[in-house]
C-alpha atoms as one frame of an Amber mdcrd trajectory, in Angstrom:
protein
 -15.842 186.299 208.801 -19.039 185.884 206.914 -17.113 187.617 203.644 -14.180
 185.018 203.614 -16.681 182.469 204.149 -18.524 183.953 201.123 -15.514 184.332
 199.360 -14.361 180.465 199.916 -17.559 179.177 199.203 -17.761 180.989 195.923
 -14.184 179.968 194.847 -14.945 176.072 195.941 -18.305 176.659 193.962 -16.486
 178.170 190.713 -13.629 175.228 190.717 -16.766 172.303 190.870 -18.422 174.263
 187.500 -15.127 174.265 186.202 -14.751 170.458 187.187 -18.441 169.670 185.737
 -17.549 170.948 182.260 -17.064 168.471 179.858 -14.068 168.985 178.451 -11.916
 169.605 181.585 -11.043 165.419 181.570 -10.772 164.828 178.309  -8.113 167.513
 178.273  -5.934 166.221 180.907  -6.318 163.030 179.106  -5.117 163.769 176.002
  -2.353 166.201 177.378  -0.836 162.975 179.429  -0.989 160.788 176.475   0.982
 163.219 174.577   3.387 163.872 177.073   4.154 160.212 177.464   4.269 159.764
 173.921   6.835 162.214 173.323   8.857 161.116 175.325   8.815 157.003 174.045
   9.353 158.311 170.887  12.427 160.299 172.102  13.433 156.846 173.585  13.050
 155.013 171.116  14.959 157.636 168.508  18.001 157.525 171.168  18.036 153.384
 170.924  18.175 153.711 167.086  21.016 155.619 166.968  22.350 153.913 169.003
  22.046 150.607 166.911  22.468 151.898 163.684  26.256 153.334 165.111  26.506
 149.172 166.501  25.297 148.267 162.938  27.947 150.205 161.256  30.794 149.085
 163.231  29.634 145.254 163.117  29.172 145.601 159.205  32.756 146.966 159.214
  34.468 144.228 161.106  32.694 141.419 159.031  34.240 143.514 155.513  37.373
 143.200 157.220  37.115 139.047 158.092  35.745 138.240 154.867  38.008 139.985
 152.824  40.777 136.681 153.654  38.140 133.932 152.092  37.050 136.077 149.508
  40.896 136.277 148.222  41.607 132.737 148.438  38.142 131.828 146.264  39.811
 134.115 143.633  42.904 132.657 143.612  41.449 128.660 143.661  40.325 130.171
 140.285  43.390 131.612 139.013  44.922 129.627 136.376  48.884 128.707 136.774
  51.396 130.823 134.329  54.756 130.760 132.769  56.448 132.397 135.135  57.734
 135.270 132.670  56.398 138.314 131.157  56.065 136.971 127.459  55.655 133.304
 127.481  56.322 133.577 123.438  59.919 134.821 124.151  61.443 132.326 126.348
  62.766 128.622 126.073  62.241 125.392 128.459  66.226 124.565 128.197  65.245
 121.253 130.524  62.445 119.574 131.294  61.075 118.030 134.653  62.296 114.399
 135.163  59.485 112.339 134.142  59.801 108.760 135.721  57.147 107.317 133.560
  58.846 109.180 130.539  60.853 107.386 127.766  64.279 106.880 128.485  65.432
 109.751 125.572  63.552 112.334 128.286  64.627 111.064 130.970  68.168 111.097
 129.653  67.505 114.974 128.216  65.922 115.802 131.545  69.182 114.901 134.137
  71.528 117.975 135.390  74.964 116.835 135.681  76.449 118.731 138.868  79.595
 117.068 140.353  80.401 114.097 138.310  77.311 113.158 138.790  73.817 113.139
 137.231  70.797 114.297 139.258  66.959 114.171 137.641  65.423 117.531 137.223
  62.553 118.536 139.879  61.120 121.628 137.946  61.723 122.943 134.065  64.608
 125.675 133.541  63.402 128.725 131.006  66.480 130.807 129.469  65.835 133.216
 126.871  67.590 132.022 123.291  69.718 135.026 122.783  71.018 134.138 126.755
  69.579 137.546 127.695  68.647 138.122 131.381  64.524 138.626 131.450  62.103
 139.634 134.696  60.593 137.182 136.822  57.086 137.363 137.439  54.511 134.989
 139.818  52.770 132.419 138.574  50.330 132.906 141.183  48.846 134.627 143.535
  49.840 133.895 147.067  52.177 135.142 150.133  55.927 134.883 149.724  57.558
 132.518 152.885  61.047 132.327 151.964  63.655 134.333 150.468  67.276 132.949
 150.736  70.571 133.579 148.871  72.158 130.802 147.647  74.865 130.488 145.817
  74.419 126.678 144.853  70.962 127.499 143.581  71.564 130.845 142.524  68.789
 132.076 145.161  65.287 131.001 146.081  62.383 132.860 146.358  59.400 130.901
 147.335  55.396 131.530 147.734  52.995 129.832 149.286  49.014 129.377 147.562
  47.771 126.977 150.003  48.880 124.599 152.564  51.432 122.578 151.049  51.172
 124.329 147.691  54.171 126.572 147.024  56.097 127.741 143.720  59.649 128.002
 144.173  62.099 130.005 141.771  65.484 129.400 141.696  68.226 130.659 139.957
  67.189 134.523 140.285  68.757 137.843 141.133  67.814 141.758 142.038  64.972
 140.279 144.241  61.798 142.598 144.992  60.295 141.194 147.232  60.659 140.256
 150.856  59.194 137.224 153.526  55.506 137.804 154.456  54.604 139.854 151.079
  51.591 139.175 149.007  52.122 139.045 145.251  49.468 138.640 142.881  49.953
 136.906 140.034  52.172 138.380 136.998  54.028 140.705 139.600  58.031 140.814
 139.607  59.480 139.031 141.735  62.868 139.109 140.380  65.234 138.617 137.276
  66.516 135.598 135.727  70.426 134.146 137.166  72.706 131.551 137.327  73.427
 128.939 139.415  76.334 126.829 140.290  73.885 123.691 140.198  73.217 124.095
 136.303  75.913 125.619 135.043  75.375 124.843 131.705  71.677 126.629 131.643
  73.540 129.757 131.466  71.059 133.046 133.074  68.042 131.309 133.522  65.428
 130.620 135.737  64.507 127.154 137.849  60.873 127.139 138.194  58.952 124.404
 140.520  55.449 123.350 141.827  56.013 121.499 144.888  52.910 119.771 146.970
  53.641 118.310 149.971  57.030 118.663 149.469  56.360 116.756 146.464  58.065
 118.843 143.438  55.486 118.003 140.300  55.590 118.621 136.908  55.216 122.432
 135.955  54.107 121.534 132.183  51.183 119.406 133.597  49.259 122.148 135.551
  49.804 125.586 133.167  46.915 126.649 132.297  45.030 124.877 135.139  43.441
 126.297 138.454  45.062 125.957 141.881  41.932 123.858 142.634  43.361 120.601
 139.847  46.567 120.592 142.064  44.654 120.820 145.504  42.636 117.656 144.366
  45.400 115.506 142.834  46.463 112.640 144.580  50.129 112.394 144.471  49.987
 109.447 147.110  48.776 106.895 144.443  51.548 107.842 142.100  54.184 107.532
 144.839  52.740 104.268 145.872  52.599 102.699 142.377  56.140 103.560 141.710
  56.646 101.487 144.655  55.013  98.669 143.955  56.328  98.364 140.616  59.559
  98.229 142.032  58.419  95.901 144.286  57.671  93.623 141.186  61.051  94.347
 139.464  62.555  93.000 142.435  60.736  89.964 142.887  61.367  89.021 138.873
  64.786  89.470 139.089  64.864  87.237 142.010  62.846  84.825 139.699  65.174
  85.103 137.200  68.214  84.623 139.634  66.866  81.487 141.779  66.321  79.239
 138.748  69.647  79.581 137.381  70.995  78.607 140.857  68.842  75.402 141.144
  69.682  74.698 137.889  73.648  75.457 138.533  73.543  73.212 142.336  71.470
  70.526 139.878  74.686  70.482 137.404  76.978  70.038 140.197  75.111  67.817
 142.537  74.562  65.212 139.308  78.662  66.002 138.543  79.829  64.965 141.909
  77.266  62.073 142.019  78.667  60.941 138.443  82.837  61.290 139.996  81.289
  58.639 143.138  80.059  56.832 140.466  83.144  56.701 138.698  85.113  56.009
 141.582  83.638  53.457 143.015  83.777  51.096 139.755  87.285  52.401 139.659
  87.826  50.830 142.782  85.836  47.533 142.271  87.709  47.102 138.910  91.100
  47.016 140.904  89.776  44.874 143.787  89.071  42.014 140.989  92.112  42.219
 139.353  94.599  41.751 142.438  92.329  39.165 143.034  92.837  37.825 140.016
  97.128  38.149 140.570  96.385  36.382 143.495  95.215  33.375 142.510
């Protein structure tokens, strides 16, 4: 008994000089601290990759949504072009129908079609040897209708912006289908006839509509989308109406007077036949008067 109680009292008394030493705590210490530091930095590398994999995928979904506004800032700037290949080689054979044109254009810009004379809503191009030639885009943009007609000798049209479309009519061996996007100089097609213009020949009926509004093709070549997206074709539609407001109101001017001036003639006529009349009448009175006596 007395040599385990030895024994235990000289372990107990070996662990408190081990205990005493100075180094014993700050050992521990430091071992802790670097235990829990390795393991927030392995936290904290496991969040990064984590968030740099989120960062990669977010950065690839925003490419893909602002690849749409980037296209349509890019074609605001594009410029509108003859629709053809080689602008030297072709021919307007009609004009658009200019309202505010002199009457020779106006006259040179009419396509007769069933007895009957109809103004021109877009410019026809025909090559001068007569010569079939490739159809190309005058613009960027995504194509929303393609439909055979034989009146028209087909249509293909493409859409820029709301409202703004390019239509070509008159075509044949059409590339391109509904829902495409075409950038600008791309075939579309080659140049036809049409029953509508018969006397064109092959060519091709180009038009810039806004609105529904067809406008004058000549006016915006050359010129950004952005010129037709901030014309105001209201005003012109509106001062076209009043000025025929005004026609009509001088040609009622210039009807009324005559009318006053026609019931004036005829009121002072039949006053001038009572007139007459009536001393007529008196002149007879006195002279059986006159027999009388």
């Amino acid at each position: 008994m007395r040599e385990e109680e030895k024994k235990q009292s000289s372990q107990g008394s070996k662990i408190k000089r081990f205990m005493k030493k100075r180094w014993v705590y700050p050992s521990v210490y430091i071992a802790s601290a670097a235990i829990i530091l390795t393991a927030v930095l392995w936290f904290q590398n496991s969040n990064n990759n984590t968030t740099d994999d989120q960062i990669d995928y977010e950065a690839t979904d925003l490419s893909s949504k602002y690849d749409e506004p980037a296209l349509e800032v890019n074609r605001s700037m594009e410029n509108f072009a003859m629709p053809v290949m080689d602008p030297d080689s072709v021919v307007i054979q009609k004009e658009f129908y200019d309202y505010d044109a002199s009457e020779d254009k106006q006259e040179a810009a009419l396509v007769f079609y069933n007895n009957t004379f109809h103004p021109n809503t877009g410019i026809d191009i025909t090559m001068e040897n007569g010569e079939s030639f490739d159809v190309v885009a005058a613009l960027s943009g995504k194509v929303t209708n393609v439909a055979e007609d034989a009146l028209l000798g087909n249509v293909i049209e493409i859409e820029h912006d709301k409202g703004i479309v390019t239509q070509y009519q008159s075509v044949t061996d059409i590339d391109v289908k509904v829902g495409d996007q075409v950038d600008q100089g791309q075939t579309l097609a080659k140049a036809g006839k049409s029953l509508y213009n018969e006397e064109a020949g092959t060519h091709l009926h180009f038009e810039i509509r806004k609105d529904g509004i067809a406008v004058n093709p000549l006016d915006y070549f050359n010129k950004p989308l952005s010129a037709l997206q901030e014309a105001s074709l209201t005003e012109n539609v509106d001062d076209s109406g009043k000025a025929d407001e005004s026609t009509g109101a001088s040609e009622e001017e210039d009807v009324n007077p005559d009318n006053g001036e026609e019931k004036d003639n005829n009121d002072s006529t039949e006053d001038e036949a009572e007139e007459d009349g009536a001393s007529s009448n008196d002149e007879e009175t006195e002279t059986t008067k006159s027999s009388d006596a």
